[in-house]
N, CA, C and O of each residue as an XYZ file, in Angstrom:
368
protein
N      58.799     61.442    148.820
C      58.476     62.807    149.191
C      59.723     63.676    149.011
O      60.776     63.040    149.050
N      59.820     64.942    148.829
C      60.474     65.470    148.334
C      60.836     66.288    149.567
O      60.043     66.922    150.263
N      62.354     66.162    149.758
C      62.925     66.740    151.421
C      63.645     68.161    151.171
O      63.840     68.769    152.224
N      63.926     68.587    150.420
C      64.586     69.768    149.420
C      62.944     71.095    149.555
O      61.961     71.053    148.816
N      63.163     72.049    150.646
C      61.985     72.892    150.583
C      62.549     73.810    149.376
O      61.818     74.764    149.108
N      63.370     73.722    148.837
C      63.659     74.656    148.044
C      63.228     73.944    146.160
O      63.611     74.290    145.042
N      62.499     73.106    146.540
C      62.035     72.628    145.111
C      61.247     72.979    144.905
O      60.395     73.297    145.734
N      61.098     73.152    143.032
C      59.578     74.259    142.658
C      58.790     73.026    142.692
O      59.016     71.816    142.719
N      57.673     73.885    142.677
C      56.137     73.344    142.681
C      55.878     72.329    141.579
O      55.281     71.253    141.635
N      56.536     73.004    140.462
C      56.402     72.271    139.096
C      57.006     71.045    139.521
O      56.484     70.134    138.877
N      58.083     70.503    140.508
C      58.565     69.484    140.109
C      58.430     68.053    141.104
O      59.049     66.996    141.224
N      57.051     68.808    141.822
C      56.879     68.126    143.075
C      55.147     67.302    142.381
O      54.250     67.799    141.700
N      55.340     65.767    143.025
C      54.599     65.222    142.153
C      53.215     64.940    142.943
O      53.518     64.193    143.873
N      51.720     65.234    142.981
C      50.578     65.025    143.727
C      50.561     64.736    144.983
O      50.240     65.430    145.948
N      51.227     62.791    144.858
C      51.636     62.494    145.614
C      52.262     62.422    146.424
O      52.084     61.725    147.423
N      53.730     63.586    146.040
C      54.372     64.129    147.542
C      53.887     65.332    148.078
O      54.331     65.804    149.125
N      52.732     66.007    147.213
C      51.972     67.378    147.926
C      51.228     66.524    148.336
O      51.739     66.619    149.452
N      50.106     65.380    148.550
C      48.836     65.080    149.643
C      49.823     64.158    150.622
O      49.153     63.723    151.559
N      51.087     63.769    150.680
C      51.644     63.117    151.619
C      52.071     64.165    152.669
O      51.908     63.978    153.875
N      52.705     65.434    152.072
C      53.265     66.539    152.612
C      52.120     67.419    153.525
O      52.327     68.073    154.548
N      50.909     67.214    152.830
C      49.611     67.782    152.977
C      48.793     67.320    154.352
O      48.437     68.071    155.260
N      48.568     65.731    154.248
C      47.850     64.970    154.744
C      48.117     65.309    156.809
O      47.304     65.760    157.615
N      49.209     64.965    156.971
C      49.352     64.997    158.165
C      49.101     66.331    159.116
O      49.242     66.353    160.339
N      48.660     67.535    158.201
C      48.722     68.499    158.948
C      47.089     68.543    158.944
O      46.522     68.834    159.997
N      46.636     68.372    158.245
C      45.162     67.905    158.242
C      44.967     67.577    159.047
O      44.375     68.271    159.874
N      45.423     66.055    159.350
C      44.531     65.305    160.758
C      44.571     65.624    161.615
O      43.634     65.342    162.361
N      45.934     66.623    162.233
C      46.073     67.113    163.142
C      45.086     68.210    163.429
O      44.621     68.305    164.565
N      44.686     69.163    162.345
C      43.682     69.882    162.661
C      42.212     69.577    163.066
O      41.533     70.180    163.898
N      41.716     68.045    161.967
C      40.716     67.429    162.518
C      40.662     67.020    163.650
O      39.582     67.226    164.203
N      41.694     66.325    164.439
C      41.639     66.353    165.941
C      41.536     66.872    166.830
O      40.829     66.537    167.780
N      42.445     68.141    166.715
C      41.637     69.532    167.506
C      40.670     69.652    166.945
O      39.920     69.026    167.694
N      40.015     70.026    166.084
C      38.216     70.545    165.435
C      37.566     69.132    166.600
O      37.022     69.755    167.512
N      37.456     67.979    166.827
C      37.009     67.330    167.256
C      37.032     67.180    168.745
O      36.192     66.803    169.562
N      37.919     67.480    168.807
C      38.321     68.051    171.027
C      37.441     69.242    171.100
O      36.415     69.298    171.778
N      37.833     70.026    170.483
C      37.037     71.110    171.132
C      35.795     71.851    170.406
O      35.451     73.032    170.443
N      35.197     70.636    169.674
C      33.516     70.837    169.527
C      32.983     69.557    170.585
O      31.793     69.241    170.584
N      33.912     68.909    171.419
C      33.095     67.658    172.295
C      32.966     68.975    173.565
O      31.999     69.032    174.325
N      34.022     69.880    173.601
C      34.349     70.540    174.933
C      33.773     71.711    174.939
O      33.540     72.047    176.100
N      33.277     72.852    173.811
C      32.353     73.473    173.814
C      31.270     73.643    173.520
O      30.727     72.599    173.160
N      30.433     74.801    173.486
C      29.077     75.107    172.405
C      28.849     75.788    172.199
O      28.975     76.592    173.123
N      28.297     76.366    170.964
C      28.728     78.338    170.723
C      26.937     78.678    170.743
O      26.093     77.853    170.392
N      26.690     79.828    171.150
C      25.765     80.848    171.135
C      24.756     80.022    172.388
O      24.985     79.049    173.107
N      23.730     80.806    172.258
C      22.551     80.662    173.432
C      22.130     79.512    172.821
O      22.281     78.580    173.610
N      21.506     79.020    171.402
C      21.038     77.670    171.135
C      21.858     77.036    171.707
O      21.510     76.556    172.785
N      23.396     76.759    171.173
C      24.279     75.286    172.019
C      23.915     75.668    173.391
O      23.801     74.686    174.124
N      23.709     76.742    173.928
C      23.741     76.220    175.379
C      22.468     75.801    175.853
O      22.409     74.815    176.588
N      21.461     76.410    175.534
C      19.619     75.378    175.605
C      19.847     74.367    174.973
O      19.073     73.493    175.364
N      20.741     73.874    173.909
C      20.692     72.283    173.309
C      21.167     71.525    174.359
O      20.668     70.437    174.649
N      22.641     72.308    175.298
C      23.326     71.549    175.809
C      22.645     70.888    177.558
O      23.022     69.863    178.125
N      21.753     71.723    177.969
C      21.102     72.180    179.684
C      19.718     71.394    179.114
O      19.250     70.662    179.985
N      18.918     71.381    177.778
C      17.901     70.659    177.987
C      16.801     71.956    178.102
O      15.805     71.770    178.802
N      16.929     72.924    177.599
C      15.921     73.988    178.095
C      15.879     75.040    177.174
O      16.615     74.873    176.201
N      14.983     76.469    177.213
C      14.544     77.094    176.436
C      15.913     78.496    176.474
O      16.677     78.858    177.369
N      15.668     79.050    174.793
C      16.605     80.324    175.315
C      16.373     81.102    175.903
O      17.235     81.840    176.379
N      14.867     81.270    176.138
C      14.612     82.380    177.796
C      14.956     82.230    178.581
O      15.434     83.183    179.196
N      14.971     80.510    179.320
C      15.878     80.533    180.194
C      17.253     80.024    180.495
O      17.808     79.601    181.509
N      17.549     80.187    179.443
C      19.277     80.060    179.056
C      19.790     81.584    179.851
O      20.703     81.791    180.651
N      18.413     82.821    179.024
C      18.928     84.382    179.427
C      18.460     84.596    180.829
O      18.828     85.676    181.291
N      17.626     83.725    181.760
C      17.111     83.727    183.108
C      18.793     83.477    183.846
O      19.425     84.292    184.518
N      19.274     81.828    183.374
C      20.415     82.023    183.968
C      21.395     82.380    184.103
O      22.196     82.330    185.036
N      21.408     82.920    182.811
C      22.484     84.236    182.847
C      22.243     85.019    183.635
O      23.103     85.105    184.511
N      21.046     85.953    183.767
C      20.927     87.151    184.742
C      21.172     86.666    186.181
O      21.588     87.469    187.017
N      20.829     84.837    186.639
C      20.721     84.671    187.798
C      22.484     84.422    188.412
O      22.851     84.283    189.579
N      23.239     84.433    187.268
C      24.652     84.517    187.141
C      25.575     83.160    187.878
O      26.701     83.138    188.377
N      24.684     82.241    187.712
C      25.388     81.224    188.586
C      26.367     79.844    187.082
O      27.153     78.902    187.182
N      25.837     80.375    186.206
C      26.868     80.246    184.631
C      27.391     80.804    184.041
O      28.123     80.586    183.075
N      27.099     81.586    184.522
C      28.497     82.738    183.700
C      29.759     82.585    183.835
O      30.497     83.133    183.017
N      30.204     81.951    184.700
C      31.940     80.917    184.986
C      32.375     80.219    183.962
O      33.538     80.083    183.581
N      31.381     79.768    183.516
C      31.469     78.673    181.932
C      31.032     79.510    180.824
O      30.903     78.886    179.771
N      30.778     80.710    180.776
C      30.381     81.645    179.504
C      31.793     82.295    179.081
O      32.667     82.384    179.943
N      32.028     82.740    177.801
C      32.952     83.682    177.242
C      31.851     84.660    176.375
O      30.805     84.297    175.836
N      32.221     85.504    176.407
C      31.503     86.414    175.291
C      32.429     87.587    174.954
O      32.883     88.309    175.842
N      32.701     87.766    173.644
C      33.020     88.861    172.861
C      32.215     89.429    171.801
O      32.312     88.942    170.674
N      31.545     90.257    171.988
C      30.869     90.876    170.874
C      29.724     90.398    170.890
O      29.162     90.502    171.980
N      28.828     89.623    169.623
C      28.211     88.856    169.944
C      28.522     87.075    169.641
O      27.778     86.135    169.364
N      29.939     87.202    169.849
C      30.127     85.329    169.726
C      30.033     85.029    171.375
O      30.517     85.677    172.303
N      29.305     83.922    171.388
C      29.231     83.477    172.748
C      29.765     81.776    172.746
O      29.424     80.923    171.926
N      30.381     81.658    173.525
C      31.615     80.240    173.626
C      31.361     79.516    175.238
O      31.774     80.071    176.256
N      30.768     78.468    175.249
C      30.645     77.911    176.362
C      31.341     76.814    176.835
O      31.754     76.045    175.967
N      31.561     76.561    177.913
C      32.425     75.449    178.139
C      31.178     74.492    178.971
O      30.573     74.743    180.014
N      31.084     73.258    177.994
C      30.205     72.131    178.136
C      30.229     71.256    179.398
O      29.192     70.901    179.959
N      31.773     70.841    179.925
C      31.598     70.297    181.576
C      30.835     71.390    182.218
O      29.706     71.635    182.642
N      32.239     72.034    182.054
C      32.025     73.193    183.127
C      30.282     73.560    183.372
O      29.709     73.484    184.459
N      29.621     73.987    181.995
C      28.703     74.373    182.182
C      27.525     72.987    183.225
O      26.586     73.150    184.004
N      27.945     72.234    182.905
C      26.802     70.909    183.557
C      27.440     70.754    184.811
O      26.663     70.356    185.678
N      28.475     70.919    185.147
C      29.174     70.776    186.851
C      27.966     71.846    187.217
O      26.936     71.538    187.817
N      28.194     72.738    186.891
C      27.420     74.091    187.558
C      25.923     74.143    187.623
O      25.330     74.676    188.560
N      25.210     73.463    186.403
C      23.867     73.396    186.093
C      23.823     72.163    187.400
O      22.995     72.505    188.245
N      24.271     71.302    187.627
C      24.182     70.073    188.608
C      24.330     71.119    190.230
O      23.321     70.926    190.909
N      25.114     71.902    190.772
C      25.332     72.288    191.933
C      24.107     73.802    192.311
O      23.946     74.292    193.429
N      23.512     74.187    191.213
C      23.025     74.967    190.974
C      21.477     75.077    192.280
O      20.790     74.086    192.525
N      21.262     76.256    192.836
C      20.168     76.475    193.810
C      18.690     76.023    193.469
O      17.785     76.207    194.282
């Protein structure tokens, strides 16, 4: 692998770009993989995640006892998956 950042491109060989390459990869696949176990995005992930319909995904929203585990900006909606089932479990 080539330790010199100041070497051109031309003279750097495949194999020290996917060696140079590789490790920053997995690292990203590992986060991508933590935190699709730890969230779920929009109203479907969260009826996929509770077992139930998106009407009343929007019931418990209004009844506001999940909204602790909701993020919303705009229209991306980001849920947090314990969190959300601690709460669905203690729930009235």
């Amino acid at each position: 692998m080539c330790k010199d950042l100041n070497t051109r491109l031309i003279d750097v060989t495949l194999g020290d770009l996917l060696e140079y390459i590789t490790p920053s990869k997995q690292e990203f696949v590992k986060t991508l993989e933590y935190d699709e176990k730890k969230y779920v995005h929009g109203i479907d992930g969260i009826a996929e995640l509770l077992g139930c319909s998106k009407t009343m995904v929007g019931k418990y929203r209004r009844d506001g006892w999940i909204e602790p585990a909701i993020k919303q900006m705009g229209r991306k909606i980001v849920c947090d998956a314990p969190l959300a089932l601690e709460l669905f479990g203690k729930r009235k």
